[in-house]
C-alpha positions in Angstrom: 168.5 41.0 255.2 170.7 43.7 254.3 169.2 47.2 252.6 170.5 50.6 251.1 168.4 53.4 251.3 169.5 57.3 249.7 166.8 59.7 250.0 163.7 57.5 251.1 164.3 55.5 248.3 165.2 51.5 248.5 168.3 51.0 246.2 169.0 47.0 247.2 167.5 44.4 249.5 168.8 41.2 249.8 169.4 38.2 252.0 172.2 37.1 249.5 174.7 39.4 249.5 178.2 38.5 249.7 180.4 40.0 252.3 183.9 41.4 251.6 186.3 43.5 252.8 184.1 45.1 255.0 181.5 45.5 252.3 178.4 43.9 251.1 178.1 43.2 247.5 174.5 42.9 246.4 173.5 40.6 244.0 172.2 42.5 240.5 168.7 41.5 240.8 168.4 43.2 244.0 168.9 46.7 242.8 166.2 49.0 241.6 167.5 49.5 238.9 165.5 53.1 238.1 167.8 54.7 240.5 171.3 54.0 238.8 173.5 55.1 236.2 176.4 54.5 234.5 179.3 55.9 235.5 182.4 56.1 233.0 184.9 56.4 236.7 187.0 52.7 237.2 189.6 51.8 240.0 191.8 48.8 240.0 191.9 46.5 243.0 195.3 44.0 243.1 193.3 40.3 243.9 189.5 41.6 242.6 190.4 43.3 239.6 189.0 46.6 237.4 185.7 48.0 239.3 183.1 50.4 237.3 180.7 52.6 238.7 177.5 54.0 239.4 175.9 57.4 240.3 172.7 57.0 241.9 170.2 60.1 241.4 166.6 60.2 243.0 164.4 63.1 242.7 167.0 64.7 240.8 169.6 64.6 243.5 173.0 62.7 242.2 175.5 60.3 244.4 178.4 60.4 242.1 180.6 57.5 242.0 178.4 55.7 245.1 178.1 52.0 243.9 180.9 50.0 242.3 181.0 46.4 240.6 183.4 44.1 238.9 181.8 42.9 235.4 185.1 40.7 234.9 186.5 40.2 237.8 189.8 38.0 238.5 189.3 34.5 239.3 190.0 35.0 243.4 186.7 37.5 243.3 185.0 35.5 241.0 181.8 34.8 243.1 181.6 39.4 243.0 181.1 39.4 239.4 178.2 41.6 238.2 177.7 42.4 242.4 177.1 45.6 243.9 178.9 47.2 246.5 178.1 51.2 248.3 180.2 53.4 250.0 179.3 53.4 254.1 178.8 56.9 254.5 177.3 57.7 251.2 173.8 55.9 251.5 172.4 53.9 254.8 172.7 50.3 254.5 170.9 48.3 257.3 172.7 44.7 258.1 
């Protein structure tokens, strides 16, 4: 079970995240989603593709640029698509 936690709150928890680079990508149905917002912010990675972003904000306090995804991802990352990933450092994730 893997978690990410900001500020006492539970942002993801999943037994089905998919590990990359170091990362794990959360599936979308494992966020809570009342923490997140849209971010306009992208990066380009060479094999996974064009990653958006989120800020996460509890209790009024902001994480800008925390969370990233692929919504159309290449077809070597296809299995990340819609997946969330966090910055180690940023929040506490718990493998």
């Amino acid at each position: 079970m893997a978690r990410v936690h900001w500020k006492g709150a539970l942002l993801a928890e999943s037994n089905d995240t998919v590990f990359v680079e170091g990362n794990h990508y959360f599936p979308p149905s494992s966020l809570d989603r009342q923490y997140f917002t849209d971010s306009d912010y992208h990066s380009a990675c060479p094999w996974k593709g064009t990653a958006r972003y989120y800020h996460v904000v509890v209790d009024g306090d902001k994480n800008t640029n925390v969370a990233w995804y692929y919504p159309d991802p290449k077809d070597a990352a296809a299995n990340l698509r819609g997946y969330v990933a966090f910055f180690w450092g940023e929040v506490d994730i718990e493998e």
